[in-house]
C-alpha positions as CSV (number, residue, x, y, z in Angstrom):
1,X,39.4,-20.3,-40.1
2,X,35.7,-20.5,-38.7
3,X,35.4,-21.4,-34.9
4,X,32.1,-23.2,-34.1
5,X,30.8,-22.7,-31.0
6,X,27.6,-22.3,-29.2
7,X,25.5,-20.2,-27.6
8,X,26.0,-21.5,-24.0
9,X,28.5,-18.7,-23.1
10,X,26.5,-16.0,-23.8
11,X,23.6,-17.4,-22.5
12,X,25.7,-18.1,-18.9
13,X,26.6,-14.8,-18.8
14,X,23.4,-12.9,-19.9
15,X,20.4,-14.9,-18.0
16,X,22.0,-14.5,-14.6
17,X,21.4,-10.6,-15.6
18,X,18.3,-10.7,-17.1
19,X,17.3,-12.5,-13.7
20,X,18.5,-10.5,-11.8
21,X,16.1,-7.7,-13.1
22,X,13.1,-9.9,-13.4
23,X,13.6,-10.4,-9.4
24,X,14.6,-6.9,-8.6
25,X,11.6,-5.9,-10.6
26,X,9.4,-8.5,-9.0
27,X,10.7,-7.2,-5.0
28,X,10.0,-4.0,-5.8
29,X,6.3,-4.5,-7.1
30,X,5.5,-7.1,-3.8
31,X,7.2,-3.7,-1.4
32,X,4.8,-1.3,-3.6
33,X,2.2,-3.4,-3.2
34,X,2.5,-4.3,0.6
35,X,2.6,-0.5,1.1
36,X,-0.7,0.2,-0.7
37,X,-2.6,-2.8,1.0
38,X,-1.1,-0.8,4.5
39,X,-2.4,2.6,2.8
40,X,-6.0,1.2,2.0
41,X,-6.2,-0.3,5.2
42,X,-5.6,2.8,7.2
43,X,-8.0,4.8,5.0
44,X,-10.5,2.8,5.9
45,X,-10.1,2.9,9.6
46,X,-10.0,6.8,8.8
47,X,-13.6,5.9,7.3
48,X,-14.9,4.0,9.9
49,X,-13.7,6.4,12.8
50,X,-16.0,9.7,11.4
51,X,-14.5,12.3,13.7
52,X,-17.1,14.8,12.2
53,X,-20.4,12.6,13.0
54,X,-19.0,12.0,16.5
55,X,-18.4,15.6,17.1
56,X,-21.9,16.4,15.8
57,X,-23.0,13.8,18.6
58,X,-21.2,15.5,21.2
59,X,-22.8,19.0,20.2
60,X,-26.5,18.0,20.5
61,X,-26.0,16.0,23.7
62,X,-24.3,19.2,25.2
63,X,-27.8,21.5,23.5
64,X,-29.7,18.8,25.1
65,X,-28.1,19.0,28.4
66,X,-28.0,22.4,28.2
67,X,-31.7,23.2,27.4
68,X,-32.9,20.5,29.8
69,X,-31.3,22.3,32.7
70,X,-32.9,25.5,32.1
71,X,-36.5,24.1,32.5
């Protein structure tokens, strides 16, 4: 005895699954991605803050200060 049947049990039990990952997959990469638009915004306030050049601004005000009092 042949059954015939279709393809609408399987599919009621497997695409709830497969979009399931899609989504989980899909919420992942929108997290990953907020976190490296966070990331690149930080390094670039790290850029624009140059703790080195305002250090070397400090150091030849204080030579200049100091070899203007000695005159």
């Amino acid at each position: 005895m042949r059954v015939q049947g279709s393809y609408t049990v399987e599919a009621a039990l497997v695409v709830p699954i497969v979009l399931g990952c899609i989504l989980l997959i899909l919420s992942q990469t929108i997290d990953l991605y907020i976190e490296v638009t966070e990331t690149t915004q930080y390094d670039r306030w790290w850029e624009e803050f140059q703790p080195a050049d305002s250090f070397r601004k400090i150091e030849f005000l204080r030579t200049f200060e100091n070899n203007s009092g000695e005159e």
